[in-house]
C-alpha positions as CSV (number, residue, x, y, z in Angstrom):
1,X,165.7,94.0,76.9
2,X,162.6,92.9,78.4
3,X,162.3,89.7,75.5
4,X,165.7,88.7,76.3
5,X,164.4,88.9,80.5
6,X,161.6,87.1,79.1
7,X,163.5,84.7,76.9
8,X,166.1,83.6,80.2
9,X,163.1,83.0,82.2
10,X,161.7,80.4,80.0
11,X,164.9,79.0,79.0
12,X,165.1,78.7,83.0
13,X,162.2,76.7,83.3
14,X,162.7,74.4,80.1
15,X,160.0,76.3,78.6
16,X,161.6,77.4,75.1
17,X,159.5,77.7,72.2
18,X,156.2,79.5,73.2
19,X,153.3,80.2,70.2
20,X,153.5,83.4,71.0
21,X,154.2,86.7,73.6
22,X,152.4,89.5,74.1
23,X,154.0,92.8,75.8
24,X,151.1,93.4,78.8
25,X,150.2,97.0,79.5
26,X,148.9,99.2,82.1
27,X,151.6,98.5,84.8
28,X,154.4,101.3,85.9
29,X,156.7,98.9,88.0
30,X,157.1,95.6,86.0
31,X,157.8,94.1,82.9
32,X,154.9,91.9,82.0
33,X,154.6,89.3,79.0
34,X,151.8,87.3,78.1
35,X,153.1,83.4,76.9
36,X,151.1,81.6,75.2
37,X,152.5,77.6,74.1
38,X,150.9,75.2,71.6
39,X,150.0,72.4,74.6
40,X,147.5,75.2,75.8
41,X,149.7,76.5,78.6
42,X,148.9,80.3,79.4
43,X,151.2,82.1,81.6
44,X,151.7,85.4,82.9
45,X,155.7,86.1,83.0
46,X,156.4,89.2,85.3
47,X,160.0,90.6,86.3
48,X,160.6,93.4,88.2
49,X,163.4,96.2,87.4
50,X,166.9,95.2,87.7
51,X,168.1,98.3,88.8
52,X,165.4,101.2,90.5
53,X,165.1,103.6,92.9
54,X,161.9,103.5,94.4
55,X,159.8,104.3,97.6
56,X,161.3,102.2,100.7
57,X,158.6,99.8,100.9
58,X,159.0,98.9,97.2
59,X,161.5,96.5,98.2
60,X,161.8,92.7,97.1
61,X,158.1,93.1,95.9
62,X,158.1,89.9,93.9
63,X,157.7,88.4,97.5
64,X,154.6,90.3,98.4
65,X,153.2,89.3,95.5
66,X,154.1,85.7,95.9
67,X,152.6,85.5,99.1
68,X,149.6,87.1,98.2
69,X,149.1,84.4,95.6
70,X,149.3,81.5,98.0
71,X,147.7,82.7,101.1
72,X,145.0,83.9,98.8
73,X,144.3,80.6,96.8
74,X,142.2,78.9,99.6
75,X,139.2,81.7,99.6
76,X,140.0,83.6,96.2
77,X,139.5,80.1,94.1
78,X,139.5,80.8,90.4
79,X,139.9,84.4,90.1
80,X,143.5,84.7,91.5
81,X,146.6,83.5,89.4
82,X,148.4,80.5,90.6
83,X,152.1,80.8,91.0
84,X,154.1,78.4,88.2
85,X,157.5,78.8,89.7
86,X,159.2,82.2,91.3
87,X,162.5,83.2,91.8
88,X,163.3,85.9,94.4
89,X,167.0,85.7,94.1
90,X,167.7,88.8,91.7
91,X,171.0,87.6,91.7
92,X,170.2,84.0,90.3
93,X,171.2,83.3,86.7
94,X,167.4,84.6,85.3
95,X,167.6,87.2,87.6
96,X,164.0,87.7,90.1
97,X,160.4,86.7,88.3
98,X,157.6,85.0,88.9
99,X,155.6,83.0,86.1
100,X,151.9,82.2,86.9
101,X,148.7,81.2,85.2
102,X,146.6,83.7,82.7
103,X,143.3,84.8,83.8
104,X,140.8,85.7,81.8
105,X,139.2,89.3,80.9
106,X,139.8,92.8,80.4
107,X,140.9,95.3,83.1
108,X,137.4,96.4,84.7
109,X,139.0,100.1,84.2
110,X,138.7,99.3,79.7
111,X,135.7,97.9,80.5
112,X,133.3,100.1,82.9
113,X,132.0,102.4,80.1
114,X,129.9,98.9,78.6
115,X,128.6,97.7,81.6
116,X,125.0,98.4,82.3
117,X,123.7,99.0,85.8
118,X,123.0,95.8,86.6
119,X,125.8,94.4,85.2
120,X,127.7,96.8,87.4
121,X,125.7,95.9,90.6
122,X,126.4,92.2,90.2
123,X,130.1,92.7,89.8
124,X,130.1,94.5,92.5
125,X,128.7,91.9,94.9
126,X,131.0,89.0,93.4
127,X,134.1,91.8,94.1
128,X,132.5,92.2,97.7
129,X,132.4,88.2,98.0
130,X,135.9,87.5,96.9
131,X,137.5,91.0,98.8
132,X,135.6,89.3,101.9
133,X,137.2,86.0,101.4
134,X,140.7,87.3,101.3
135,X,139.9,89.0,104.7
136,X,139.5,85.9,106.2
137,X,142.7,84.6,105.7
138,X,144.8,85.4,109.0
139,X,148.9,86.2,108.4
140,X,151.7,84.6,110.6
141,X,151.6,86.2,112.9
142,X,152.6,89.6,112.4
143,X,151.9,93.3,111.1
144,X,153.7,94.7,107.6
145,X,155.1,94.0,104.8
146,X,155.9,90.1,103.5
147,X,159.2,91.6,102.2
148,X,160.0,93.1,105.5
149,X,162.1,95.9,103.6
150,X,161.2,98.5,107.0
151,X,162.2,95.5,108.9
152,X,160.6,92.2,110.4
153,X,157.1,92.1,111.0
154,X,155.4,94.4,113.4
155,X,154.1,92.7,116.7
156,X,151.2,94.9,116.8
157,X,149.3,96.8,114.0
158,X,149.9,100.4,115.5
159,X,153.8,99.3,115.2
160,X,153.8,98.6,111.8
161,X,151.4,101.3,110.3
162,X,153.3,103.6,111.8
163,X,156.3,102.4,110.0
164,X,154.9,102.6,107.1
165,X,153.3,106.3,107.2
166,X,156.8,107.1,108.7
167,X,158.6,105.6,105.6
168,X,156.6,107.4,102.7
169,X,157.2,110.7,104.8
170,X,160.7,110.2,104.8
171,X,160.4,109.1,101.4
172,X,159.1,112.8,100.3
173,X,161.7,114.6,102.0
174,X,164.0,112.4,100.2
175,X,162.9,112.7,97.1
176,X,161.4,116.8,97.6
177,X,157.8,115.6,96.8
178,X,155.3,118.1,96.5
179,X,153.0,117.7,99.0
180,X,150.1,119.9,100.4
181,X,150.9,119.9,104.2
182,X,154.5,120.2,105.5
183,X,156.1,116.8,106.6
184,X,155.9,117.5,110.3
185,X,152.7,118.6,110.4
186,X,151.1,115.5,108.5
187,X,153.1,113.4,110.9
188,X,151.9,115.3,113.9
189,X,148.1,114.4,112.6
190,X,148.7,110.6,111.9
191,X,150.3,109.7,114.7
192,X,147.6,111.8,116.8
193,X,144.9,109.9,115.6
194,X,147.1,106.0,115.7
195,X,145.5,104.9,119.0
196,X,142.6,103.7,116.9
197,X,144.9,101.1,115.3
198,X,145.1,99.4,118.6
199,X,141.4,98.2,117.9
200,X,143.5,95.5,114.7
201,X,144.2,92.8,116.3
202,X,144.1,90.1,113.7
203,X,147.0,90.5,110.5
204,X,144.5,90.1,107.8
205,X,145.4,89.9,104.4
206,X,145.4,93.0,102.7
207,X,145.3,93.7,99.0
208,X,146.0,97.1,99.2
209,X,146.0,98.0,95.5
210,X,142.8,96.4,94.3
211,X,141.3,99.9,92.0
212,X,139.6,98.6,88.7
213,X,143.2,98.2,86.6
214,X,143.3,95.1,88.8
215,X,140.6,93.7,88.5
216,X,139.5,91.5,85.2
217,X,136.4,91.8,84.0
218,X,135.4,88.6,81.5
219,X,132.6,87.1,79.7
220,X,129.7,88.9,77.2
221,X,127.6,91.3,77.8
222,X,124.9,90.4,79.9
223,X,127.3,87.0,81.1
224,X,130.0,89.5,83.1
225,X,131.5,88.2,85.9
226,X,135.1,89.0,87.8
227,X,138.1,86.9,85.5
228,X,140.9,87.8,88.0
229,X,142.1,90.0,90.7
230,X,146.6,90.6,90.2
231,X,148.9,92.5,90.6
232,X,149.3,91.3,94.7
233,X,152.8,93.1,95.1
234,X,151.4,96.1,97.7
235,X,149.8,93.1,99.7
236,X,150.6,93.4,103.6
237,X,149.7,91.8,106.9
238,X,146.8,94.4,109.0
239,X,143.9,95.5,108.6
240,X,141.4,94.8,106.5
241,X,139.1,97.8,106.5
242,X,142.6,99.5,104.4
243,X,141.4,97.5,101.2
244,X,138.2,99.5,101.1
245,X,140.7,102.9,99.9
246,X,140.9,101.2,96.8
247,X,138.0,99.3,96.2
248,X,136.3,102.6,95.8
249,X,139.2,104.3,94.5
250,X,138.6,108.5,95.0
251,X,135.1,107.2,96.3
252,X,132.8,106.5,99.2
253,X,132.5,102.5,100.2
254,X,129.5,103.2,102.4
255,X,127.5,103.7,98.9
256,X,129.1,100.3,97.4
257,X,125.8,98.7,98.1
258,X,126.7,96.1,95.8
259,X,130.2,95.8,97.1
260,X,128.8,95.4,100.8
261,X,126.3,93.0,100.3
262,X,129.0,90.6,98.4
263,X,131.5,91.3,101.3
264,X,128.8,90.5,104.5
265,X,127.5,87.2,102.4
266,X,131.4,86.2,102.7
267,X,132.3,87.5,106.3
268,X,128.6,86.4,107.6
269,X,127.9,90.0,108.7
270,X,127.3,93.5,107.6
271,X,130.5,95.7,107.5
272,X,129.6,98.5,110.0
273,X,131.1,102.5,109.5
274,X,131.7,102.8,113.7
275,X,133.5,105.7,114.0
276,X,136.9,103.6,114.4
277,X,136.2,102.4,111.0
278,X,136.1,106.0,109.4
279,X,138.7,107.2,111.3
280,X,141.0,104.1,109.8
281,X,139.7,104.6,107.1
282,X,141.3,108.4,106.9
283,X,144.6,107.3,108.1
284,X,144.5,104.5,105.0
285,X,144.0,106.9,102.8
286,X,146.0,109.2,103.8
287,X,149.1,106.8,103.5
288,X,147.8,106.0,100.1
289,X,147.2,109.9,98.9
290,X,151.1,109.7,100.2
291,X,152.5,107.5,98.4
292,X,150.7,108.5,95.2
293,X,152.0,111.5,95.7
294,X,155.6,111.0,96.5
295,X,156.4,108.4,94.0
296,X,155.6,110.7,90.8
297,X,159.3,111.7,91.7
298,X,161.0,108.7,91.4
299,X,159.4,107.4,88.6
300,X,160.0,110.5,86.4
301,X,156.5,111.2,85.9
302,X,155.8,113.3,83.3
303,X,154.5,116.9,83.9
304,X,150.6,115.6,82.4
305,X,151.1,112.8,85.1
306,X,152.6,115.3,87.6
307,X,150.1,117.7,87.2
308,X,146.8,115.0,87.1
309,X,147.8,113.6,90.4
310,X,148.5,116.6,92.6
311,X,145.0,118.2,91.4
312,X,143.0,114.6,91.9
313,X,145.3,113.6,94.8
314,X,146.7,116.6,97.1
315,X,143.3,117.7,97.9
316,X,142.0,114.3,99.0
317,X,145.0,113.9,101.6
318,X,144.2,117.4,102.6
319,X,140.6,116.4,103.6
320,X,141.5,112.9,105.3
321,X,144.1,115.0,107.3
322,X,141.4,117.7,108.3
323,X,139.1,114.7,109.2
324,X,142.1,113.4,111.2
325,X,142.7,116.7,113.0
């Protein structure tokens, strides 16, 4: 099925005849091919699930995604894909997609065990520099979700977050995710601690998604540098201190020396941990720990899957909660 997706996309674009395809792994959402064609074009072809049931917010993603691509383009440079042609009509003859260029590398995830210290540290600070790039780009105006699929965007930050959190909590009740705390509870202890989002009052653009799967990692050993970051489709309008719950993934980003320095040489200053910060920062990843959480349901995870994420992921909500509290 996914060829024949693949297949009406090209045909769509005039594009028939490619030297070859190649199925593109690591994703749970989309259907990703690789096309390559004898003139030396490379593109990345990606369509999203005709039919899905998903989290709320995974609606119309291939817009997120789309809009993460262009407004990132002007500070990102080489490292993020440029959009070929989209279409977010999944009722057009192709159906939704969006075709853009091939970057070069291997997911850093594949690739971490190789890397020296060094290596590491330098990657790092090129991560930092690009990641504090992005931040600077300012959205149109308001807070959320390009898509809007929990409605138009937020006038204020607060507005939208809590949107958001509210969303993935119904989201679990919906679905009867496990989760660690009862729903009321957890939304007694975000909204508590939400007058700290009234600090956000720029709509950066936010990654929201950018752990080591997403980021490519090319050239030789001792020649590494950063080949891409993809995969924009989480992207939203708010603040940017939420990207740092998945640049360090399950970790600390105060440690990410190399990370930090990258990120101040881009923004011009140091990122400080105030106390606001940290306390975003546990509302951020609480909404991610919830959403990691709930959507093991809809996606039919398997028990290995299941199991894996409540043991590495319930307890770290229960400790960003507690910090909240």
């Amino acid at each position: 099925m996914s060829v024949d997706a693949t297949t009406a996309v090209l045909e769509a674009l005039g594009a028939r005849g490619p030297a070859s395809r190649e199925p593109l792994a690591g994703g749970t959402y989309n259907t990703v091919t690789r096309v390559r064609f004898a003139d030396g074009r490379d593109w990345v072809v990606k369509i999203p699930p005709t039919h899905s049931t998903g989290l709320s917010y995974e609606q119309r993603l291939l817009v997120n995604e789309v809009t993460f691509y262009g407004a990132a383009a002007s500070r990102g440079g080489e490292v993020i894909p440029r959009v070929v042609h989209s279409e977010l009509d999944p009722g057009a003859p192709a159906g939704a997609y969006v075709v853009m260029t091939a970057l070069p590398g291997h997911p850093w995830s594949e690739v971490a065990g190789e890397l020296t210290a060094d290596e590491t540290h330098a990657l790092r600070a090129e991560f930092g520099a690009v990641v504090g790039g992005l931040h600077r780009v300012t959205g149109p105006g308001g807070y959320g979700y390009p898509a809007e699929p929990l409605g138009p965007l937020s006038p204020t930050w607060r507005e939208a977050f809590t949107a958001m959190t509210d969303a993935v909590l119904a989201d679990a009740v919906t679905y009867g995710a496990r989760l660690p705390w009862p729903v009321g509870r957890i939304h007694e202890v975000l909204a508590g601690a939400s007058d700290v989002l009234d600090e956000v009052v720029r709509p950066a653009l936010v990654h929201f998604d950018l752990w080591q799967g997403n980021l490519l990692v090319a050239g030789e050993p001792g020649a590494r540098h950063l080949g891409g970051i993809i995969d924009g489709e989480r992207m939203f309008w708010g603040d940017p201190v939420a990207d740092l719950v998945s640049t360090s993934l399950f970790g600390d980003p105060e440690t990410d020396q190399g990370f930090l320095a990258g990120y101040a040489a881009a923004t011009g200053a140091p990122l400080l941990f105030t106390p606001s910060v940290r306390r975003r920062l546990g509302l951020y990843r609480s909404y991610l720990y919830l959403i990691m959480l709930t959507e093991t349901v809809p996606r039919g995870a398997g028990p290995d899957a299941v199991e894996w994420t409540w043991k590495e992921v319930a307890p770290r909500l229960v400790a960003a909660l507690e910090g909240l509290a």
